[in-house]
VOGU-3710 file (C-alpha; in Angstrom, 3 decimals, decimal comma):
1> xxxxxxxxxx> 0,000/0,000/0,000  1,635/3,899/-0,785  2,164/5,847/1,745  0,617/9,067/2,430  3,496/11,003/1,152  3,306/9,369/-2,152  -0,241/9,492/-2,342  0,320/13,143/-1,632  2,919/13,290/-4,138  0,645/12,074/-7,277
11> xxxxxxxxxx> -1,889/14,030/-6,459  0,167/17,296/-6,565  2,316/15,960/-9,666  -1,001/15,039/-11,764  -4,590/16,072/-9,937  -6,413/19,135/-10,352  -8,279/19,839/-8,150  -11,339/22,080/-8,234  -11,737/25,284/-6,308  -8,223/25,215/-5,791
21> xxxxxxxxxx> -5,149/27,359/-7,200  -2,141/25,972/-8,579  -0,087/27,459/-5,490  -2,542/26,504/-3,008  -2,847/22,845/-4,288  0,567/22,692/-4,104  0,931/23,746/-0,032  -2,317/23,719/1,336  -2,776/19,967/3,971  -4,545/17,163/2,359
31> xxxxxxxxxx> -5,818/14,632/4,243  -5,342/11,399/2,946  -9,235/9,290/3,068  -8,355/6,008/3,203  -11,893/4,607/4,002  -15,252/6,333/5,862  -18,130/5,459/8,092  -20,914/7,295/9,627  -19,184/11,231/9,744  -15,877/9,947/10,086
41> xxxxxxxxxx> -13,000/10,019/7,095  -10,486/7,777/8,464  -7,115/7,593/7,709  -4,778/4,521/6,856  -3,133/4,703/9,873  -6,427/5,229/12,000  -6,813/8,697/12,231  -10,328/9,395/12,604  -11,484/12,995/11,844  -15,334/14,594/11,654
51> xxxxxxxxxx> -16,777/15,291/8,019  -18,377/18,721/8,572  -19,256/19,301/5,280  -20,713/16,327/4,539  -18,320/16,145/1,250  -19,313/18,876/-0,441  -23,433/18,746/1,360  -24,297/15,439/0,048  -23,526/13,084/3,170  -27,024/13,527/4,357
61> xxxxxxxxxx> -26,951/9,415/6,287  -23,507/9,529/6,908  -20,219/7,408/5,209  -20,646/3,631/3,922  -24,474/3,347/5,270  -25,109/-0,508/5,149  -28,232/-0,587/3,475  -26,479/1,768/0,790  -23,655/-0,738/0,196  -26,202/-3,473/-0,376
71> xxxxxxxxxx> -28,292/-1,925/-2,565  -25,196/-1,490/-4,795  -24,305/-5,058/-4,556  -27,538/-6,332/-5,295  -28,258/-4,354/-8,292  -24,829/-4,646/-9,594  -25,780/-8,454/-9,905  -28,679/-7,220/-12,179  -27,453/-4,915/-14,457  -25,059/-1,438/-13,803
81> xxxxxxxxxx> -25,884/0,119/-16,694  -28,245/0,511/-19,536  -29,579/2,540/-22,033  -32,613/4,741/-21,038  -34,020/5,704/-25,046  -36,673/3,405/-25,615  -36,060/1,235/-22,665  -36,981/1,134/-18,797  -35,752/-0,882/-15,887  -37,491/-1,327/-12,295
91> xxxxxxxxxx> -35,043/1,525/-10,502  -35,805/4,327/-12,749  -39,444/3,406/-12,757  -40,485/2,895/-8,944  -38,126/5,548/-8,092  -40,213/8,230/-10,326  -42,917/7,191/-8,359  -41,549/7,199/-4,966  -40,464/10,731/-5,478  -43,473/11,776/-6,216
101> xxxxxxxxxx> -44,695/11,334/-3,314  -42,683/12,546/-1,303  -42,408/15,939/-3,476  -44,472/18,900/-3,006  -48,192/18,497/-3,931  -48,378/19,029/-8,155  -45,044/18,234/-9,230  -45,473/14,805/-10,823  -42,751/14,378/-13,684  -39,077/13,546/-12,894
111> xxxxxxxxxx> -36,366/13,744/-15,585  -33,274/12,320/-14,702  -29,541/13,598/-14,845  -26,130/12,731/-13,182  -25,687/15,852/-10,554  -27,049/19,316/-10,023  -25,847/21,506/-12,041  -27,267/19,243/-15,147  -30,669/19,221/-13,204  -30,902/22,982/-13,004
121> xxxxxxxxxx> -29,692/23,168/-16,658  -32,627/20,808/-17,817  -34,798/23,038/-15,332  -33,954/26,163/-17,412  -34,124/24,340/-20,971  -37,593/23,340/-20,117  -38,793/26,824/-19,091  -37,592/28,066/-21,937  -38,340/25,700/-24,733  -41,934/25,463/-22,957
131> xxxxxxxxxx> -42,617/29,163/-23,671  -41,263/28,696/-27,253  -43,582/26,586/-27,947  -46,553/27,205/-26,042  -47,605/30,214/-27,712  -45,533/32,610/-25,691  -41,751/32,925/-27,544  -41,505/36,458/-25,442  -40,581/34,776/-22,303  -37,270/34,680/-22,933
141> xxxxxxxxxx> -35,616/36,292/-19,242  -34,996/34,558/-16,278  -34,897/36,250/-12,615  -32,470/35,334/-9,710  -31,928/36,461/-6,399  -28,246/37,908/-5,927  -25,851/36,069/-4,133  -27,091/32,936/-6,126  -25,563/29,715/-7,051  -27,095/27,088/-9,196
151> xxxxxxxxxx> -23,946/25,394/-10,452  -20,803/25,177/-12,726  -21,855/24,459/-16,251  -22,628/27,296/-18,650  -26,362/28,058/-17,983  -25,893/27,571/-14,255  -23,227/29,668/-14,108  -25,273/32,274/-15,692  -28,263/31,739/-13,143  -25,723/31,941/-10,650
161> xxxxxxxxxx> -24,277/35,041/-9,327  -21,188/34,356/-7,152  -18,878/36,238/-9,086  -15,693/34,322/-7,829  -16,977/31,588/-9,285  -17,793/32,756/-12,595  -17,126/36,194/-13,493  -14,432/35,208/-15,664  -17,187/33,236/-18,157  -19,906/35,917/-18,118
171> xxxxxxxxxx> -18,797/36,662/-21,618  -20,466/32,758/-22,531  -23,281/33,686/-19,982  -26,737/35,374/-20,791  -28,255/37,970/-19,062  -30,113/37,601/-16,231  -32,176/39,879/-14,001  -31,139/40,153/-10,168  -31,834/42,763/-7,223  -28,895/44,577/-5,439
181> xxxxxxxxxx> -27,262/42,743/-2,395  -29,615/42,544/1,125  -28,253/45,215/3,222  -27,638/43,988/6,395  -29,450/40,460/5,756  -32,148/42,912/4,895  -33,943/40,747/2,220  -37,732/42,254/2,157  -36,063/45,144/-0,230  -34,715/42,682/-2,702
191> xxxxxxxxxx> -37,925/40,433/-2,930  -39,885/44,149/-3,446  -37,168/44,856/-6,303  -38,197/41,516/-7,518  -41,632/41,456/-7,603  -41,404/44,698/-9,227  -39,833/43,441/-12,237  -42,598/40,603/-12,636  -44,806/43,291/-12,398  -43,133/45,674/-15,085
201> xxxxxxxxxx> -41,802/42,874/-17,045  -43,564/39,279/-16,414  -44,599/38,790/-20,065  -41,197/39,003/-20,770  -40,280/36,191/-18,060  -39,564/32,761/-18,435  -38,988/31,425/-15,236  -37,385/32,891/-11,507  -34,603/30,329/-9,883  -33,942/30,384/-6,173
211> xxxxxxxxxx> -32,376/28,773/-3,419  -35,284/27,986/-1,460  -34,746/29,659/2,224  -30,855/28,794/2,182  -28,313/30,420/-0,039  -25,472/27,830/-0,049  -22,479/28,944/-1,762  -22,726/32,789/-0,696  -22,425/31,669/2,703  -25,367/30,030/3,823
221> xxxxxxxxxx> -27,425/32,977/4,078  -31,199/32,736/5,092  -34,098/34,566/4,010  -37,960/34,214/5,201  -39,875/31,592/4,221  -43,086/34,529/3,822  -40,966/36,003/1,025  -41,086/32,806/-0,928  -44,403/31,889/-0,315  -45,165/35,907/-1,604
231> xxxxxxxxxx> -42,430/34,870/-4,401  -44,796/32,169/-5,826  -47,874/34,334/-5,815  -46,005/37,049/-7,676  -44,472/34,966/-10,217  -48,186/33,257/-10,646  -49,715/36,478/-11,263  -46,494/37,478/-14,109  -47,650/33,989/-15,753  -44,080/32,829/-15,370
241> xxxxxxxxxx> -42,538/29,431/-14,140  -40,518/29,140/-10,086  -37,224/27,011/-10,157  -36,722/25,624/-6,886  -33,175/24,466/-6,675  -33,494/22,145/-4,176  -30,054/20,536/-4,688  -28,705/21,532/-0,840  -31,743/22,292/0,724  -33,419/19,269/-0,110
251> xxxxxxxxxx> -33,870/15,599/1,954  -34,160/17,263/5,094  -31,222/19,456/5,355  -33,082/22,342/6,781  -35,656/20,478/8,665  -38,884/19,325/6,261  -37,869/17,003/3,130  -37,597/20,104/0,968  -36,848/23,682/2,040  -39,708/24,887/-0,006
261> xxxxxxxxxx> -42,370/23,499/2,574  -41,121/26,046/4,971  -42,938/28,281/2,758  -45,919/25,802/2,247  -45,054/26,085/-1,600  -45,210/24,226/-4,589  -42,525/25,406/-7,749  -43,207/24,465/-11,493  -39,743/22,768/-11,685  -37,805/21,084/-8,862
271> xxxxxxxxxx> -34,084/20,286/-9,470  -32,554/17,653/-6,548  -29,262/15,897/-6,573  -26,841/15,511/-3,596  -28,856/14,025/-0,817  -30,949/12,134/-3,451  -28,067/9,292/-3,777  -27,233/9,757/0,057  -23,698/11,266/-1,510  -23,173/8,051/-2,901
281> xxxxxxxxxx> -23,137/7,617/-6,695  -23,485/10,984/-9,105  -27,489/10,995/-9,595  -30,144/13,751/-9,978  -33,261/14,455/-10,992  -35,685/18,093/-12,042  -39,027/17,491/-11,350  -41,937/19,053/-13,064  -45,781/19,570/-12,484  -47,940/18,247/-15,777
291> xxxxxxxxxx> -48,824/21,326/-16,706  -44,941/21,645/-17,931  -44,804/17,874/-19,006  -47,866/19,038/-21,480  -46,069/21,856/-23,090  -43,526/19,017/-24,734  -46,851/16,956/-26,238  -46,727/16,619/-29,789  -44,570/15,336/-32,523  -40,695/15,099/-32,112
301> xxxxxxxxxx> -39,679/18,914/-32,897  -41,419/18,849/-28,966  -39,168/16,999/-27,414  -36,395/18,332/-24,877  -33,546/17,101/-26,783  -31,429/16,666/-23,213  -30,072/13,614/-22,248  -27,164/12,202/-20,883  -25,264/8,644/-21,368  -26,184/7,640/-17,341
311> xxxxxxxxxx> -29,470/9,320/-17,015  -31,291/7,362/-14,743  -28,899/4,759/-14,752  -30,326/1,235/-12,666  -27,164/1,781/-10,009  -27,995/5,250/-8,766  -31,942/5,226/-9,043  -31,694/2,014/-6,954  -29,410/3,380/-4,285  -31,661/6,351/-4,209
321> xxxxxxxxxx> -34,923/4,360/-3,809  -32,989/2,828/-0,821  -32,581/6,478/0,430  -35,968/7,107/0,765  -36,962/3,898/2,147  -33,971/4,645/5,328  -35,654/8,208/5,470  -38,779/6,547/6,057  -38,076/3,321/7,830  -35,739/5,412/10,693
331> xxxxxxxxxx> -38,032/8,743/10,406  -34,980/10,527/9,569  -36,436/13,843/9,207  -38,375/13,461/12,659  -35,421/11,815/14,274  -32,837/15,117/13,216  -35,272/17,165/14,683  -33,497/17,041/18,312  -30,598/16,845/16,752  -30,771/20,483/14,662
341> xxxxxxxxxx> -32,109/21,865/17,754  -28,849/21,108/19,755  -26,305/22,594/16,834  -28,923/25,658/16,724  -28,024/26,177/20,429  -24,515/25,737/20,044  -24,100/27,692/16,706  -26,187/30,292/18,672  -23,773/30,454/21,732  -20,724/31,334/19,384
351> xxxxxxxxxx> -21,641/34,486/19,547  -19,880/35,046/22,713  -16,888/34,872/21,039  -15,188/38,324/19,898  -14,893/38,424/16,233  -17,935/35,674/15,639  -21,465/37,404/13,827  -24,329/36,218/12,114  -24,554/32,821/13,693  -27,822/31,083/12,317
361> xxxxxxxxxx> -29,269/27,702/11,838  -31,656/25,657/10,342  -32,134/22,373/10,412  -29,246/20,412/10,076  -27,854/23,334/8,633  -25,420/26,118/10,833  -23,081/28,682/10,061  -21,645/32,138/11,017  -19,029/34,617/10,660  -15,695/35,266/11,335
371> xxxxxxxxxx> -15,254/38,806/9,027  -16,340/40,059/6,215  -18,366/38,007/3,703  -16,826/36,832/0,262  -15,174/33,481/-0,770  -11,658/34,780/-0,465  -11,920/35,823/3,244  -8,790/33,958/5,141  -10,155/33,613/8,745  -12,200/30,707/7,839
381> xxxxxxxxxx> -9,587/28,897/6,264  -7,450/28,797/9,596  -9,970/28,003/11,777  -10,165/25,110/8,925  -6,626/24,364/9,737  -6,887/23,982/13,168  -9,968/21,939/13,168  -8,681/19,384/11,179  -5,622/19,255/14,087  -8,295/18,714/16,264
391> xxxxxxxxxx> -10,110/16,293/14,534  -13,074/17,797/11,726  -12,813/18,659/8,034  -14,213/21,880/7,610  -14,783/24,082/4,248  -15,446/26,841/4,719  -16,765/29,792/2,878  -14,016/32,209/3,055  -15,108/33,608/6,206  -17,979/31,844/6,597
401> xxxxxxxxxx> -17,519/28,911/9,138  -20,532/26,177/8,648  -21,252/22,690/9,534  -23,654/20,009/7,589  -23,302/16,608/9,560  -25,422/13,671/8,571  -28,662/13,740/9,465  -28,201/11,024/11,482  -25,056/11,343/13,475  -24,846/9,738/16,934
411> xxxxxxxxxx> -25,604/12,824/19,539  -22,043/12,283/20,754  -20,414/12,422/17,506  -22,071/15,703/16,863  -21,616/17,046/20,519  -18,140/16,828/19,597  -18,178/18,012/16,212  -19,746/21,603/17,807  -16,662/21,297/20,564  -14,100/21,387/17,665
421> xxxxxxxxxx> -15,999/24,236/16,182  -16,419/25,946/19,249  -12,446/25,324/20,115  -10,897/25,848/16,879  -12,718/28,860/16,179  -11,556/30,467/19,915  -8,118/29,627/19,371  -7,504/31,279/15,751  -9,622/34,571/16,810  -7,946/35,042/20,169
431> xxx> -4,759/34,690/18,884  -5,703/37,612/16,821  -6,821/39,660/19,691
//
């Protein structure tokens, strides 16, 4: 077996890895995953360390979840892979159902992709083909909310509005409408700016894409679920289509399966991913109320001509139909409830530290400050540092410190998941006192 220094080596020599520099790939500490279970990433030689971010917000049941590993293994013995034109197997089929009903009331179509940035471009292509078609080619705009992220691929990017992410493509990008920055988490302004433009403009407006309730990427920022619930009505009464990227906030991450029932809400077009494979396999769906599905009746020039070599592929739709049988054999959602109380509490109490703001939570869902907002913030980074000495794997978001443990963790696991937070982030701010 390599060592960790030679595993360390290739990957410097030959990786590239994303959201990373050149220099900082080449000094920042790596931490060497040699196998995982439950919230732990554990090292060859037994080091044991916390995954606070749930690998990139996906880990919603926690590392190497039995019932996960044997749905691979049995369907594996069935068939892996197989072509979804013309053909169906018994994953992609009962799992369209299944999500159904557990999706908000009048969504009842599911197209399938491979992760969430595809599922948010198939929710735009719809929106917009279905106005091209349906008698309405005017609707040609979409609306965001600033601060947004939707993905990495080209029309995600341009839905998205994290500019050190993408400002270098916005060239590729089209236009899209956004308010001005909250002012001091202010966010009833920028809804108002909104609903202004669907007011002034909705004939010209194809479909608004949010974050339902939790901003991810632009630091986990929260905004009243009575502003979405007003969002739908306005976008009703423009005549447009509501994206709900659901990609984070969805399976229970801020409490209810999907973010958008804090709002009681139901969106045209609903793209999931992450959770949906319990960060297991690349899978992901957008689903659709059949109102949409209608606008693509007809001959073939009225198809969506989207699809992708593993859409819906007999591994990943089976892996997620075991997903949402643990979520309701264990009453997962019920069972984090305690759970997202206690990290609210302790997220809450950080605020007794000098130099900590904006500490907020929801769900199994925390966060807060350590100086000024924006990716490239520094502060965050070495409270990353010394976490990981003391035994979690944080990302943070610049200066935004945040934890998204498994829905499920073991109370002690998190209780000392929060302690690490709690210490790490005390020792790198009072040694800047």
């Amino acid at each position: 077996m390599s060592s960790d220094d030679d595993l360390i080596a290739l990957d410097r020599a030959h990786v590239w890895r994303p959201y990373t520099s050149s220099d900082d790939h080449e000094r920042r500490p790596l931490f060497v995953v040699d196998r995982a279970e439950g919230p732990w990433l554990i090292a060859a030689d037994g080091r044991r360390v916390l995954d606070a971010s749930g690998s990139w917000w996906c880990n919603n049941l926690g590392h190497g979840h039995p019932r996960l590993r044997e749905a691979i293994r049995r369907q594996s013995e069935r068939v892996m892979h197989c072509t979804f034109a013309a053909a169906t197997h018994e994953p992609a089929a009962r799992l369209a159902a299944e999500l159904i009903q557990v999706s908000p009331t009048g969504l009842n179509r599911v197209f399938y992709s491979d992760n969430g940035s595809t599922a948010v471009e198939v929710a735009l292509k719809v929106a917009f083909q279905y106005w091209q078609q349906n008698g309405q080619p005017g609707r040609r705009r979409f609306v965001a909310l600033p601060g947004a992220y939707h993905g990495d691929t080209t029309g995600a990017m341009s839905a998205g509005a994290v500019d050190e992410f993408s400002a270098v493509f916005r060239p590729l990008q089209f236009d899209v409408a956004r308010p001005d920055e909250p002012i001091e988490n202010d966010w009833t302004p920028v809804f108002d700016a909104l609903f202004a433009t669907l007011a002034e403009e909705g004939n010209e407006i194809a479909a608004v894409i949010v974050e339902p309730i939790v901003q991810g990427a632009a630091g986990m920022r929260m905004y009243s679920p009575a502003l979405l619930a007003e969002l739908r009505r306005k976008v009703d009464e423009a005549g447009a289509l509501l994206i709900a990227d659901e990609v984070f906030t969805g399976f229970g991450r801020t409490g209810p399966m999907w973010a958008c029932e804090h709002a009681g809400i139901t969106p045209d077009l609903l793209c999931t991913a992450k959770g949906l494979s319990g960060g297991v396999l690349p899978f992901a769906a957008t689903l659709a109320t059949e109102r949409v599905y209608e606008g693509f009746r007809g001959d073939k020039s009225r198809a969506l001509m989207h699809g992708h070599t593993f859409c819906g592929n007999p591994l990943g739709a089976a892996v997620a139909r075991e997903v949402l049988a643990i979520y309701r054999d264990d009453d997962v959602l019920a069972s984090a409830a305690p759970k997202a109380a206690k990290v609210k509490a302790a997220i809450e109490a950080m605020a007794a530290i000098p130099g900590v703001t904006s500490p907020r939570a929801l769900g199994m869902c925390a966060a807060f400050q350590v100086g000024e907002p924006g990716y490239m913030g520094k502060v965050g980074w070495e409270i990353s540092d010394v976490a990981l000495e003391l035994g979690a794997h944080l990302r943070p978001l610049g200066n935004t410190v945040y934890i998204v443990p498994p829905l499920n963790i073991e109370d002690d696991e998190l209780d000392q998941l929060l302690q690490i937070v709690r210490a790490s982030t005390e020792r790198v701010l009072r040694s800047a006192e």
